[in-house]
Backbone as CSV, one residue per row, in Angstrom:
resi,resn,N_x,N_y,N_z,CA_x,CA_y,CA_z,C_x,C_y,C_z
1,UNK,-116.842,165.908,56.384,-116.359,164.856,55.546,-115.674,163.803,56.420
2,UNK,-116.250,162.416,56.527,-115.169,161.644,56.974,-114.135,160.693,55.912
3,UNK,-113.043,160.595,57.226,-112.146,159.707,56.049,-112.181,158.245,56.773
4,UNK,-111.974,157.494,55.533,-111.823,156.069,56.132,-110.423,155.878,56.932
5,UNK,-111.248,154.506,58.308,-109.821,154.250,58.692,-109.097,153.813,57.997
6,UNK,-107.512,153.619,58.425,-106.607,153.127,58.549,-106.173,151.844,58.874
7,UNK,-105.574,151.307,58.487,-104.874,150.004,59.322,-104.846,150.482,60.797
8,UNK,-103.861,151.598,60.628,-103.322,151.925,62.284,-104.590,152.583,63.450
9,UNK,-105.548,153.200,62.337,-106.626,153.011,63.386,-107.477,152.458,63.505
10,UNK,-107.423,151.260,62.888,-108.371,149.911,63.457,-107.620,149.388,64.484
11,UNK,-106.604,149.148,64.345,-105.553,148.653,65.635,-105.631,149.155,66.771
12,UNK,-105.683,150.943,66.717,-105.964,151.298,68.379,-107.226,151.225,68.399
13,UNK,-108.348,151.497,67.503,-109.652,151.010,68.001,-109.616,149.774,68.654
14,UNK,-108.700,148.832,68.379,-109.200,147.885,68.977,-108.488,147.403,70.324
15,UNK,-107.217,148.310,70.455,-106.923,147.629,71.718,-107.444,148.779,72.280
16,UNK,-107.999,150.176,72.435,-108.774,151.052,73.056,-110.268,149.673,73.717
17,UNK,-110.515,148.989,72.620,-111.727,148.466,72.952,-111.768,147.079,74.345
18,UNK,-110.376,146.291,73.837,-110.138,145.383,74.737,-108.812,145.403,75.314
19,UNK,-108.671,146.244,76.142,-106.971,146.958,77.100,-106.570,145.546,77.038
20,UNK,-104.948,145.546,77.707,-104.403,144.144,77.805,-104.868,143.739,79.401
21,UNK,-104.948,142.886,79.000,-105.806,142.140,81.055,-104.109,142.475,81.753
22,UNK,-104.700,142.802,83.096,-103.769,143.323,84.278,-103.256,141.990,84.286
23,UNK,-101.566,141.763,84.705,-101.088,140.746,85.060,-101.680,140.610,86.352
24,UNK,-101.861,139.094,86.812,-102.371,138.305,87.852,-102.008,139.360,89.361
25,UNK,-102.854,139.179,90.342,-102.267,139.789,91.593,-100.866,138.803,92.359
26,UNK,-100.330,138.795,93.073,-99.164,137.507,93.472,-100.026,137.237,94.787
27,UNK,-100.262,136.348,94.960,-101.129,135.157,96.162,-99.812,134.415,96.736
28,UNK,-100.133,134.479,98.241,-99.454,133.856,98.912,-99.760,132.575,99.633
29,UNK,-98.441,131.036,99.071,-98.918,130.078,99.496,-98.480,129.532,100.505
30,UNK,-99.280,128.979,101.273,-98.277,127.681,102.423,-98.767,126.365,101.865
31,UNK,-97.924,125.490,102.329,-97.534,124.503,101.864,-97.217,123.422,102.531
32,UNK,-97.822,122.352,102.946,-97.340,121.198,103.576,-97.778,119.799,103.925
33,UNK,-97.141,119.040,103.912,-97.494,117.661,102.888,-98.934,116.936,104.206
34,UNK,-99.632,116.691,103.609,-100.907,116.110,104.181,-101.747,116.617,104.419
35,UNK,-101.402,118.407,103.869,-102.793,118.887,104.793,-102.997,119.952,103.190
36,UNK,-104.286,120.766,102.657,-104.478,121.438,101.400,-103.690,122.417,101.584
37,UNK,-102.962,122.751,100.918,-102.378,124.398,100.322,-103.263,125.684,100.704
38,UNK,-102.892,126.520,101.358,-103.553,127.659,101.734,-102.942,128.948,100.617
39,UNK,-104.316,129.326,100.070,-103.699,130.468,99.434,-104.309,131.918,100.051
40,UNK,-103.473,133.125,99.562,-104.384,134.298,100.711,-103.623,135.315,99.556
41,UNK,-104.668,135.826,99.571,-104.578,137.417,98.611,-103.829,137.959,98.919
42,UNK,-102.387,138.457,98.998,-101.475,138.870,99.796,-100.422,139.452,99.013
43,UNK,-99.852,140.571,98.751,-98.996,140.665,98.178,-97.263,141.437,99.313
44,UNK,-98.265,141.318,100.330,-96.904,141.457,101.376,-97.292,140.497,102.509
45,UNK,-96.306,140.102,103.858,-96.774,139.290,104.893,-95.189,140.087,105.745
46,UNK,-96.696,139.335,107.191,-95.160,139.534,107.999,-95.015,138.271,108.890
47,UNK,-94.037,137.946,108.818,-93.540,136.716,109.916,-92.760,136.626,111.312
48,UNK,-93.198,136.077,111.999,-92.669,136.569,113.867,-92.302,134.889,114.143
49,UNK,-91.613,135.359,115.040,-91.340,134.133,115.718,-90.700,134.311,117.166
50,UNK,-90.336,133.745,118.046,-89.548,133.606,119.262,-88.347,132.848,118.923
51,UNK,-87.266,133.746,119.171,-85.649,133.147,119.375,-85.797,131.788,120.457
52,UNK,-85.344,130.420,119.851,-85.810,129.635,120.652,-85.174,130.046,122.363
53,UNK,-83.685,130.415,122.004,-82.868,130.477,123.988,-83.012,131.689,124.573
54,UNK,-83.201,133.057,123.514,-83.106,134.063,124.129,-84.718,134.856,124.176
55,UNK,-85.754,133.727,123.641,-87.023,134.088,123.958,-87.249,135.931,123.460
56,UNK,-86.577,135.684,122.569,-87.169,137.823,122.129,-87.616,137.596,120.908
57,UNK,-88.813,138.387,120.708,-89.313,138.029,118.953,-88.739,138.740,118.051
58,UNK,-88.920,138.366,116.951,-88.168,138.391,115.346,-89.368,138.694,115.018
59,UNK,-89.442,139.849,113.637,-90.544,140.039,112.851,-89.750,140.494,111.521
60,UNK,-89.839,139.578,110.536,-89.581,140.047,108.934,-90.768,140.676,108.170
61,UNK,-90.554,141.457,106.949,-91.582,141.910,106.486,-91.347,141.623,104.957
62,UNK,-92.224,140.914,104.085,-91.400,140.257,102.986,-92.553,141.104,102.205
63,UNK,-92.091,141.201,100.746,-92.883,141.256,99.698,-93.135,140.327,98.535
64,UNK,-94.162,140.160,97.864,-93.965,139.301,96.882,-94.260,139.830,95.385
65,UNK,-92.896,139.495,94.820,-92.301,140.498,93.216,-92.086,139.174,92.324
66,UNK,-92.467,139.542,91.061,-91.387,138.538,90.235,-91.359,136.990,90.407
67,UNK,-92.150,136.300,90.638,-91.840,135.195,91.484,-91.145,134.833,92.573
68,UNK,-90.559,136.063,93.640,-90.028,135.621,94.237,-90.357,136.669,95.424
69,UNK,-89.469,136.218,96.913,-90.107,137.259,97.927,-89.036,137.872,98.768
70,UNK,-89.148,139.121,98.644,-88.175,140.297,98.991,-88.352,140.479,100.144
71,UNK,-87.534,140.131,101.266,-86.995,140.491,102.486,-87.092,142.428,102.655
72,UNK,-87.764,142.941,102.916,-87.593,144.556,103.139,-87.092,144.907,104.643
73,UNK,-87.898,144.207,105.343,-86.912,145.076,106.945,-87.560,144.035,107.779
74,UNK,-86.353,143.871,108.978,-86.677,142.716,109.806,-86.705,144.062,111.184
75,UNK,-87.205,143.167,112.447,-87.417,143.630,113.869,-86.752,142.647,114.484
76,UNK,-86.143,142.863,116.127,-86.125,142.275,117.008,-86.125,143.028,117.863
77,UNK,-86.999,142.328,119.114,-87.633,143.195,120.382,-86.468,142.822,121.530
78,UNK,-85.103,143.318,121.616,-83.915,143.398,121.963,-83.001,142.682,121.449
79,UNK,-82.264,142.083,122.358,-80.334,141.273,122.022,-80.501,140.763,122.642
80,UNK,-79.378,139.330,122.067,-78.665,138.552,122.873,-77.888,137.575,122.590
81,UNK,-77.151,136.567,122.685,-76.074,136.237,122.490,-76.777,135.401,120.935
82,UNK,-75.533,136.141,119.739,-75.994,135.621,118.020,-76.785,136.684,117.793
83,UNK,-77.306,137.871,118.409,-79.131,138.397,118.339,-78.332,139.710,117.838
84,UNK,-76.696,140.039,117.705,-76.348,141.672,117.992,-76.876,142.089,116.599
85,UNK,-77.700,143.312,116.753,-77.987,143.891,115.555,-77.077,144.363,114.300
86,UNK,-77.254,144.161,113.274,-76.610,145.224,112.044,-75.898,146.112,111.944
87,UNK,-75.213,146.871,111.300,-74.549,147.885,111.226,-75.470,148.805,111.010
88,UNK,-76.083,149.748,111.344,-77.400,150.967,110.519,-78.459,150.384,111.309
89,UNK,-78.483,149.580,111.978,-79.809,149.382,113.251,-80.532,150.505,113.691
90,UNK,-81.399,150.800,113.409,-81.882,151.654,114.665,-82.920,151.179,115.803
91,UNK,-82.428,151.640,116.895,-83.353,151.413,118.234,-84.638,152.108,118.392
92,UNK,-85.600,151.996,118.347,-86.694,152.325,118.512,-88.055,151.844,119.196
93,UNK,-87.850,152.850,120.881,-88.479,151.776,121.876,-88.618,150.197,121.562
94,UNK,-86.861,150.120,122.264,-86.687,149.216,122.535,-86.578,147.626,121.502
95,UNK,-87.037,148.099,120.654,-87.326,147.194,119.208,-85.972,147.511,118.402
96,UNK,-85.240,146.466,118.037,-84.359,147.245,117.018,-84.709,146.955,115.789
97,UNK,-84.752,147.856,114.340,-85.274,148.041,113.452,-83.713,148.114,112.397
98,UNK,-83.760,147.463,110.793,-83.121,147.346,109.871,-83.269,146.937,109.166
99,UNK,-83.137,147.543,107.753,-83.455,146.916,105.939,-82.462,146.250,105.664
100,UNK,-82.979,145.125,105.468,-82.561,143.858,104.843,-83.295,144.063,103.220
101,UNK,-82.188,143.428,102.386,-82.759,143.337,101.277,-82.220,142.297,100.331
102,UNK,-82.726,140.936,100.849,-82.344,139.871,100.287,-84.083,139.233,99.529
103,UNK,-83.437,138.003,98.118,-84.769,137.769,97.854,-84.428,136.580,97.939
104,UNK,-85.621,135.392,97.996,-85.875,134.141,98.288,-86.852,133.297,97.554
105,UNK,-87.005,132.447,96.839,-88.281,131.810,96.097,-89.292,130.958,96.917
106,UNK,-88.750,130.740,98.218,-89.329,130.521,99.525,-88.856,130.050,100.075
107,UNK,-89.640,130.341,101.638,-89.090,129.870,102.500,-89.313,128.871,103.287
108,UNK,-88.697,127.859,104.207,-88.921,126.364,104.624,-88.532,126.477,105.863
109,UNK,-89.906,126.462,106.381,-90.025,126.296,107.955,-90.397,125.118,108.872
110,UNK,-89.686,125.175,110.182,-89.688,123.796,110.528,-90.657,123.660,112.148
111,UNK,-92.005,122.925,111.664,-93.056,123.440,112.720,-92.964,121.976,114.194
112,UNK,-92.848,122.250,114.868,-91.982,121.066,116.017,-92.982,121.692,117.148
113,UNK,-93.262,120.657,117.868,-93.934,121.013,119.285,-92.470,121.222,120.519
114,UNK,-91.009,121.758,119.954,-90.340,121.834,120.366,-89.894,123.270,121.022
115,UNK,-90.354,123.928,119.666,-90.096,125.393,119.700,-91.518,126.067,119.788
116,UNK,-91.373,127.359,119.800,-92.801,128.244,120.199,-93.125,128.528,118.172
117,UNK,-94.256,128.473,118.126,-94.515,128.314,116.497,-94.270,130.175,116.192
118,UNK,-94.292,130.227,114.765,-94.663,131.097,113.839,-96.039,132.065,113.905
119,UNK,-95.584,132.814,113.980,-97.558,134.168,113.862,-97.109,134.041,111.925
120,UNK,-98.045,134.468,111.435,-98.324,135.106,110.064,-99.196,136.267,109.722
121,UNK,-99.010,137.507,109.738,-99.693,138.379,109.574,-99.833,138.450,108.080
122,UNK,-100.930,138.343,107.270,-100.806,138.518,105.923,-102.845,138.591,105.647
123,UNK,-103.199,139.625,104.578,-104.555,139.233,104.281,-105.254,140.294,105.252
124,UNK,-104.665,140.945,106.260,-105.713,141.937,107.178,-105.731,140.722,108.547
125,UNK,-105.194,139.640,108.729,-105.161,139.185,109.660,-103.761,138.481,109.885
126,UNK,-103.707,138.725,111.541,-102.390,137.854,112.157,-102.848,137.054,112.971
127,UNK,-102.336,135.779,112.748,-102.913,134.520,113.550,-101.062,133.413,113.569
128,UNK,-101.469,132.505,114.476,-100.592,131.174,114.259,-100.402,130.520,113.127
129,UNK,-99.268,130.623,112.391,-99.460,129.535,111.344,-99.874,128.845,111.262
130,UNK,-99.705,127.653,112.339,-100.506,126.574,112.190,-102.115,126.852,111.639
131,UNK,-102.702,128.209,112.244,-104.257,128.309,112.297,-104.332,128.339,110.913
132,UNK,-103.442,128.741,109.848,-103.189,129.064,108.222,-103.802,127.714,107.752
133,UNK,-102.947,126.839,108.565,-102.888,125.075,107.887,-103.784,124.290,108.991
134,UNK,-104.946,124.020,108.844,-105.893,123.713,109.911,-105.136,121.714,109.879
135,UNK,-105.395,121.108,110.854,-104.515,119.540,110.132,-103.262,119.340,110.282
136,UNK,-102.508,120.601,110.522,-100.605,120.183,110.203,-100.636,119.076,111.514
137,UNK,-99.745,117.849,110.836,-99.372,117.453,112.046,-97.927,117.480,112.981
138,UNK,-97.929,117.114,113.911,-97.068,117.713,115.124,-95.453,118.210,114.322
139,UNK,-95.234,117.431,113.857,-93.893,117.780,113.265,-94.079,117.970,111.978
140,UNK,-93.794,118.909,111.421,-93.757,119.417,109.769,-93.237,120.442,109.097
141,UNK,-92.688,120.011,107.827,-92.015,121.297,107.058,-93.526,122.435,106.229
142,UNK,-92.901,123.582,106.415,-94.136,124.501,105.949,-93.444,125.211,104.942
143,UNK,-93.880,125.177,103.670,-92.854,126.147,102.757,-93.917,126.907,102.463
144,UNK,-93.516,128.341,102.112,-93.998,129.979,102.189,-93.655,130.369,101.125
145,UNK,-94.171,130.266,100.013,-94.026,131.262,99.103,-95.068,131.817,98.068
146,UNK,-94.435,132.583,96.675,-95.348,133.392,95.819,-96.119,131.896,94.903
147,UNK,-97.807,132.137,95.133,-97.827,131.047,94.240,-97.937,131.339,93.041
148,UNK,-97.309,130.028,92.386,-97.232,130.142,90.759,-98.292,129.138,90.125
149,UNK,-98.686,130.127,88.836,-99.671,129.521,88.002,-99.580,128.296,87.383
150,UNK,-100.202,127.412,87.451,-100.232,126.567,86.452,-99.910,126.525,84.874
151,UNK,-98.992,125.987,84.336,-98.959,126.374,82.782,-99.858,124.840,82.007
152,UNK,-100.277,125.454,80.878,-101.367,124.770,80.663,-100.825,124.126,79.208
């Protein structure tokens, strides 16, 4: 014998039939005036750089949540004067290692043929920022963050 549905089970028939669509993946953008917007499938990156005086690299490892991008743990490949590590540092050949856990809606970087540029590891590849933004010219601000959708 069957029984007729229900209100309540036409309702899960039907979201059984069409689930709710996955919220968007978070894409990571750069940004900077004259040259197109780079976007990259990315929902983490890592960023390096060279201390301009004491020449030792910096590596952050950010995530992107919420609209915004979570600082998880930074590197530096020794010390030096401004460079002294954290409280809870640990040394690990020679690299010192510590969780940071600050968030940011992005970040604004300043690209100068003065200083040694930015790497970007994000996407399965690490390259030069600049290589991100094919065009930047010599002096330019680069802002880094989660891109946001268009509202319509």
């Amino acid at each position: 014998m069957h029984r007729p549905l229900t209100l309540t089970g036409i309702v899960l028939l039907a979201a059984c039939a069409h689930p709710a669509a996955e919220p968007p993946t978070p894409r990571l953008c750069l940004r900077s005036d004259g040259v197109p917007t780079r976007t990259l499938p990315a929902t983490q990156f890592t960023l390096a750089w060279m201390h301009s005086i004491e020449k030792i690299r910096w590596e952050e490892d950010w995530r992107l949540d919420d609209g915004m991008m979570t600082l998880r743990e930074a590197r530096v490949r020794g010390s030096g004067a401004g460079m002294e590590p954290p409280p809870g540092a640990r040394l690990v050949d020679g690299v010192w290692h510590y969780q940071v856990l600050r968030r940011e809606p992005a970040l604004h970087l300043t690209h100068s043929p003065f200083t040694a540029g930015y790497t970007l590891c994000a996407a399965g590849r690490c390259q030069p920022l600049t290589d991100w933004l094919p065009g930047l010219p010599e002096i330019a601000r680069i802002d880094v963050g989660q891109c946001v959708a268009a509202t319509k």
